[in-house]
N, C-alpha and C positions, 0 to 999 in steps of 0.2 A: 218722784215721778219724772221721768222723764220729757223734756222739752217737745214740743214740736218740729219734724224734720221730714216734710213730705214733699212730693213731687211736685203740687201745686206750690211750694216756697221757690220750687227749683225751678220751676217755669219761669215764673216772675221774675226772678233775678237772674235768668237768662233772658229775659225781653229786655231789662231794664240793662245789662250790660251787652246788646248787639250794638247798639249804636258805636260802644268804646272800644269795641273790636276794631270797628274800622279804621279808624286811628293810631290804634294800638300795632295792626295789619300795614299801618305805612313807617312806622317807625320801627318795626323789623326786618322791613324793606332795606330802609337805610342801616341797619345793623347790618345784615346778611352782606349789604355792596361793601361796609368798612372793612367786617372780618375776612371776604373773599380778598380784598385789597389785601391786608395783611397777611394773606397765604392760607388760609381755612379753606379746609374741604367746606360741600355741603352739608355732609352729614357732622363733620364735626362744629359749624357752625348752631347748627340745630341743636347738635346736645348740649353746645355751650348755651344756646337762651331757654333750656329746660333743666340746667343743672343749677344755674345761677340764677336765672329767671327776672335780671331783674338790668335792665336796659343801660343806665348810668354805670353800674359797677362794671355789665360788661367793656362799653367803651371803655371805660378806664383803664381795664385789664390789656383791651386789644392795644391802648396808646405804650401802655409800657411795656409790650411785646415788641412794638415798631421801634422801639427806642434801642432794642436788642442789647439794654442792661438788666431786665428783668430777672428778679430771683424768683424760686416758689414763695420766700416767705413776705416777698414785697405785693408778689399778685394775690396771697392770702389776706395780707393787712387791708390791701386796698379794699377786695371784696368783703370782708369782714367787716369794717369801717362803714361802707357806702351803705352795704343791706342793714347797719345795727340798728334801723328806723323801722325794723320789721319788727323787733321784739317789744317795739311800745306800739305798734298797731295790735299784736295781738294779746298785747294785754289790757288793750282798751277793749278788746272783742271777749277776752277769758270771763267774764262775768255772766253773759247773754250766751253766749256761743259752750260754753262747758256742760250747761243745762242739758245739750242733747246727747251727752257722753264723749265720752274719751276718741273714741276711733273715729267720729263721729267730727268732733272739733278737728284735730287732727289731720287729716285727709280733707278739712274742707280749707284749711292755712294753707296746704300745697299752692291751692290755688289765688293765695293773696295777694294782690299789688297794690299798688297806689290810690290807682283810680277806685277800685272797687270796696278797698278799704272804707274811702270817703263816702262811697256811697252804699254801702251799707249803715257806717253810723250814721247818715241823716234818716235813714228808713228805720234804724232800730228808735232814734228820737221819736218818729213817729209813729211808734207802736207795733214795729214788725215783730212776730212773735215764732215765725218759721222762719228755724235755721240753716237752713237747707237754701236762702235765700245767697247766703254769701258764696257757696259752690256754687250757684245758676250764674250769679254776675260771673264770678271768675271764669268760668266754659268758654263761654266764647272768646272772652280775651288771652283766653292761655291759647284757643285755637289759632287765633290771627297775631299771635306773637311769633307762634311756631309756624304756620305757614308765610307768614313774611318773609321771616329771618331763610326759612327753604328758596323764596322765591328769588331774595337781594342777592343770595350768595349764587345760586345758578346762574343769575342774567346779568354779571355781574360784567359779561364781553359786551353786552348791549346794553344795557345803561350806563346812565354817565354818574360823574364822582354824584356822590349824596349831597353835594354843596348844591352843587346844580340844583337838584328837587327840593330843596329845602328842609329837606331831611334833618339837618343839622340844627335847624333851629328848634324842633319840638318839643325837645328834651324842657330848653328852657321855656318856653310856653306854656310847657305844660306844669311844671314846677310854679310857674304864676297863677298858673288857676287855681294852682292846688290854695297855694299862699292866698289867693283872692276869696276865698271860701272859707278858712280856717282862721285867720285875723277876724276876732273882736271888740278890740282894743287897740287903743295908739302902745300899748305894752310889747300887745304881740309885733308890733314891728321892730323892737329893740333887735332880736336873734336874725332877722330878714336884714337889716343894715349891718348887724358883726360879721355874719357871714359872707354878704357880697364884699364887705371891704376885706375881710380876710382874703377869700377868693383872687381878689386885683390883686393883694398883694404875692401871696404866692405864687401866682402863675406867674409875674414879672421874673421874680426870684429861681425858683424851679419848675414850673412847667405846668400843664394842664391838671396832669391827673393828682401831684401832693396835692393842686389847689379845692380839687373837689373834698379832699378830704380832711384839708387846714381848716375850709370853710363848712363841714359836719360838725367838726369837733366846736370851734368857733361857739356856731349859731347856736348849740347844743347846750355849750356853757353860758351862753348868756342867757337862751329860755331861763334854765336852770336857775338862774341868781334873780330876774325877773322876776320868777314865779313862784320863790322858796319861800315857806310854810304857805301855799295852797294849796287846802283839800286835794 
C-alpha cells in the first residue's frame, strides 16, 4: 500500500519551511553579489544555485574559479566532496519517504537541503506520516534560493561587497544551528572539534575551499570511528 502523499502534507511543510525561505532568500543574495563579482551572468548564476543547489559547494566552486587555477576535475571533487552529506540525508529519509513510491521519493530529494532535511526528521519523530510534507518545506526554499541568487547577481552595481551585509557569515551560523540541534552527546562533539581544527589547519596551508573539504573528510572520519558498531 502505498504511503500517504497529499496536498494537505504539502501545505504544511510549505508553512513550516516559509519562515526558512527568508533566510535562505538572503543568503542567495550574497551568493548572487559573490558570483556576479566573479563574472557570472545572471542567468548563469541562477542555474548554477539550481544545478548544484547547494550554497557551500557553490562558494567553493566560485573561490577556485577566482583563483584562475581551477580544473573541471578539481571544481568536480570540490562539489562532489561538499554535497556527499546529501546521500546520508537521504538515506536517513529512504525508509519513510520510499513508502510513497519511486517517482514520488525522487522528485521530492530535488528539493532537499539542509535545513529542511532537519526538519522534516524531527516532524517525521513525531509522527508525520505525509510525505508530501518534505516537497512543501523544500517549495519555498528552493523558491527564495533561486530568487536571491537572481536578485545578488543583478544588483550587484548597487550593493556593496556581501562582507558589508553580513552575508558572509550565515553560512557558518547556520552550520551551528544545524550542529546545535543534532549534538546529543559530548561524543557528537568529537567530529565538530576534528573538523574545525582540520579546517584552521588547512586554510593556513592552502586556502579556503581544500579547507572546507580537508574538514568533511576530517569530521566524517571521526563521526565514523566515534560511532563504529552503532545500530
Amino acid at each position: 500500500m502505498t504511503a500517504r502523499f497529499g496536498l494537505d502534507g504539502f501545505r504544511r511543510g510549505a508553512r513550516d519551511g516559509g519562515p526558512l525561505a527568508v533566510s535562505i532568500f538572503a543568503y542567495g543574495v550574497g551568493f548572487g553579489l559573490v558570483a556576479a563579482q566573479a563574472g557570472f551572468s545572471v542567468g548563469k548564476a541562477v542555474a548554477t544555485s539550481a544545478a548544484i543547489y547547494s550554497g557551500s559547494a557553490q562558494l567553493a566552486a566560485v573561490n577556485l574559479l577566482q583563483t584562475g587555477e581551477a580544473t573541471v576535475w578539481a571544481l568536480f571533487a570540490t562539489i562532489l566532496v561538499i554535497n556527499a552529506r546529501y546521500l546520508l540525508f537521504g538515506a536517513t529519509l529512504q525508509p519513510w519517504l520510499w513508502q510513497a513510491g519511486p517517482l514520488r521519493a525522487y522528485g521530492s530529494l530535488l528539493l532537499l537541503g539542509d535545513a529542511n532535511w532537519l526538519m522534516t526528521m524531527r516532524k517525521i519523530r513525531q509522527g508525520e506520516e505525509d510525505r508530501a510534507y518534505l516537497a512543501g518545506t523544500g517549495a519555498p526554499v528552493a523558491v527564495g534560493w533561486l530568487s536571491g541568487t537572481a536578485l545578488g547577481a543583478a544588483a550587484v552595481s548597487v550593493l556593496p561587497r556581501p562582507e558589508a551585509l553580513g552575508f558572509d557569515l550565515m553560512l557558518p551560523c547556520f552550520a551551528a544551528g544545524m550542529m546545535t540541534a543534532m549534538v546529543k552527546a559530548r561524543v557528537d562533539l568529537l567530529p565538530v572539534a576534528v573538523g574545525a581544527g582540520a579546517a584552521l589547519a588547512i586554510f593556513h596551508l592552502l586556502g579556503p575551499a581544500p579547507a572546507i573539504i580537508g574538514a568533511g573528510l576530517a569530521g566524517a572520519a571521526a563521526a565514523a570511528l566515534a560511532h563504529r558498531g552503532e545500530p
